[in-house]
N, C-alpha and C positions, 0 to 999 in steps of 0.2 A: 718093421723092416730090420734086417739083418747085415752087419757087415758083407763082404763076399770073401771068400777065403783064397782062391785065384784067379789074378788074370786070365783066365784062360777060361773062366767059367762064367760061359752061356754069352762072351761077346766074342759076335762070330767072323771080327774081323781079324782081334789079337787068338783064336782060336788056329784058324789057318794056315797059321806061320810056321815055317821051319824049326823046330826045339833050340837051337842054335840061337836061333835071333831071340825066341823065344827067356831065354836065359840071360840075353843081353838087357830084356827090356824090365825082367821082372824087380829085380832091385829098385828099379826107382820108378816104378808104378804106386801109388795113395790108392788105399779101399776109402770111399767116401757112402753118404747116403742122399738122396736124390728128395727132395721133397717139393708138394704141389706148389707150386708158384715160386719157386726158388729163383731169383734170376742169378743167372751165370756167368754173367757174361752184359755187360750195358752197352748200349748202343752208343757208337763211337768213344768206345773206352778198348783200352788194349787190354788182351785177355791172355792173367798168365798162367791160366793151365788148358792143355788139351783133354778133354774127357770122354770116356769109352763106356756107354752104360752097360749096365749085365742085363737088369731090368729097369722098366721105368722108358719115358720117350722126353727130350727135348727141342722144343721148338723155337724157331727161328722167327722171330720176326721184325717185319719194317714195321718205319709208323711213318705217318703223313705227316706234313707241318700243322694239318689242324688237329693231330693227336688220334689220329684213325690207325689202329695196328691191324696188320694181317699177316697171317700163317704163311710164311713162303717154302719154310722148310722142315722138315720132322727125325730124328734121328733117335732110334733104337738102340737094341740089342745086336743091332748090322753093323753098328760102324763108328764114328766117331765125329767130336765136334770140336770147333778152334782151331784143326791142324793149318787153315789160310792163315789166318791172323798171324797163328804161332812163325808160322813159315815166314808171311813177308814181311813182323815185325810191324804189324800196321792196325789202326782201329776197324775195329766191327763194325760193319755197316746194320747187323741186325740186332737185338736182344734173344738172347737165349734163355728162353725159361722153360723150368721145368713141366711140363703137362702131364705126365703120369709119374706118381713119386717109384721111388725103387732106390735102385743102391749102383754101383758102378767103379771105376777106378779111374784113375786122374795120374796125370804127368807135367810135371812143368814144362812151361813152352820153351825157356833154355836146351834142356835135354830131351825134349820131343826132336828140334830142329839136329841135335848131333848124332841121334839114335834114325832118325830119316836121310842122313846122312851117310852112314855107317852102315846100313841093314837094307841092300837091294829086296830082299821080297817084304818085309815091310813098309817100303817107300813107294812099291808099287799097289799095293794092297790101299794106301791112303791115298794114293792120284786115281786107280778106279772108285774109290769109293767117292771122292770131290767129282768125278765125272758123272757118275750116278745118281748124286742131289743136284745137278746141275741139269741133268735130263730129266727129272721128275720136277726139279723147276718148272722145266720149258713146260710141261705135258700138262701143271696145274694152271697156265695163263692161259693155253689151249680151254681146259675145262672151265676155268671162271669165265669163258667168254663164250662158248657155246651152249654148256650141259643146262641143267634146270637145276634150282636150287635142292629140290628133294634129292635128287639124283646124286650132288654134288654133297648132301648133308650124310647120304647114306655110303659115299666112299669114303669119306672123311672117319665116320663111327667106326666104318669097318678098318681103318688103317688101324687108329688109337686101338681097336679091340684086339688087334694083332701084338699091338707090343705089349697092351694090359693084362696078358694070359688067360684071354677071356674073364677076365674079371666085370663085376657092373662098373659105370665111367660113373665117376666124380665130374660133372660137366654142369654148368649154370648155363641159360640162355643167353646172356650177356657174354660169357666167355665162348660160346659155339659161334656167334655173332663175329667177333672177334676173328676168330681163326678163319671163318669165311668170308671174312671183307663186306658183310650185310649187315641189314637193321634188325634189332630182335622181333621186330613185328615177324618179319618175312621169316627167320628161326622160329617163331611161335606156328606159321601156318605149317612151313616145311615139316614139324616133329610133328604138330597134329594129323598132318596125311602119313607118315609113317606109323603114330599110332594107331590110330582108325582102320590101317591095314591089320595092324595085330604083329607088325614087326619089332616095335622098341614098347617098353612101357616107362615114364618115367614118376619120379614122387625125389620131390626135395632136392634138386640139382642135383638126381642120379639118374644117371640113364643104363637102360637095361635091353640087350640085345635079345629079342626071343627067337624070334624066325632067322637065323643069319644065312642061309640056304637064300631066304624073300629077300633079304636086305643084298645079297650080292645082284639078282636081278635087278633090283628096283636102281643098284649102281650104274653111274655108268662104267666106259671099256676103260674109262681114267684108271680106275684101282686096279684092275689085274695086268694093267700095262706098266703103272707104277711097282706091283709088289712082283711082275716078275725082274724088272731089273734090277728091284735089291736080292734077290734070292738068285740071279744068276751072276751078282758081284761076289 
């Protein structure tokens, strides 16, 4: 992995922005690097930077009182994470960890809150983007409570495989477990009906996407209802 040399490169939220603003924010943006399980962020700890990946994905998660985590939220090369915290000055209700390593840039939550402040198309850009993981929230409690596990293992690859530049996933059964709020048993049948199709192939906690044309089928309407409203944020 590589530093990143601007803000402006490949995160497609600080992308968008007027040169203007763009100018204002770049001074005190940090190139940082993104690595697998990094956490970011601990749950109910205040978090003091806001972070913009270039590459690489961060997830959100709750945990239960008997120590059960699940994936409630995922953030890319779309957009950005911390800006609530930063904003209302208050603990995290989830942990942020890293799930696809990569690189990104970072802003203190001090100067995120005066630069959101100061920068009307900036400030708008980060209230649709909080609207966006808040509707793709809603749409994944919909899918944990309707879809089938296969169905729901094969939107989930296909998200991570979006922000992994089609890369193979670094992915263990315990950790896909995880992210779906299930038992590894039920990860264990769900990848073998995937394999068995001839859509993923896996060896060594690496998963590998062959058919992704099958594996959008085999999704359910979750994923391209989820991936078109980060692509029309």
């Amino acid at each position: 992995m590589q530093f990143p040399t601007s803000p402006l490169e490949r995160n497609r939220l600080l992308a968008c922005l007027p040169a203007a603003e763009v100018d204002r924010l770049v001074p005190h943006m940090h190139p940082m690097l993104l690595h697998h399980g990094e956490v970011l962020c601990e749950i109910h700890h205040g978090s003091d930077w806001v972070y913009f990946p270039k590459a690489g994905a961060i997830s959100i998660m709750l945990i239960s009182q008997g120590g059960v985590e699940v994936e409630v939220g995922l953030v890319g090369a779309e957009g950005a994470i911390g800006a609530p915290e930063a904003l209302s000055r208050s603990q995290s209700l989830g942990r942020f960890v890293v799930q696809v390593p990569g690189s990104g840039w970072r802003i203190t939550s001090q100067m995120f809150r005066e630069q959101y402040q100061q920068l009307p198309a900036f400030r708008e850009r980060i209230w649709l983007h909080q609207h966006t993981l808040l509707a793709i929230a809603a749409q994944s409690a919909l899918c944990n409570r309707l879809h089938s596990l296969e169905s729901r293992l094969s939107r989930w690859l296909l998200t991570i495989h979006d922000r992994n530049g089609g890369e193979d996933l670094q992915l263990t059964q315990e950790f896909i477990g995880s992210m779906l709020g299930t038992r590894r048993v039920g990860v264990t049948e769900a990848i073998g009906v995937l394999r068995n199709a001839k859509l993923i192939e896996t060896h060594r906690g690496c998963v590998t996407i062959l058919d992704r044309e099958g594996m959008e089928k085999t999704a359910c309407e979750c994923y391209q209802i989820t991936r078109n409203w980060s692509d029309r944020m």
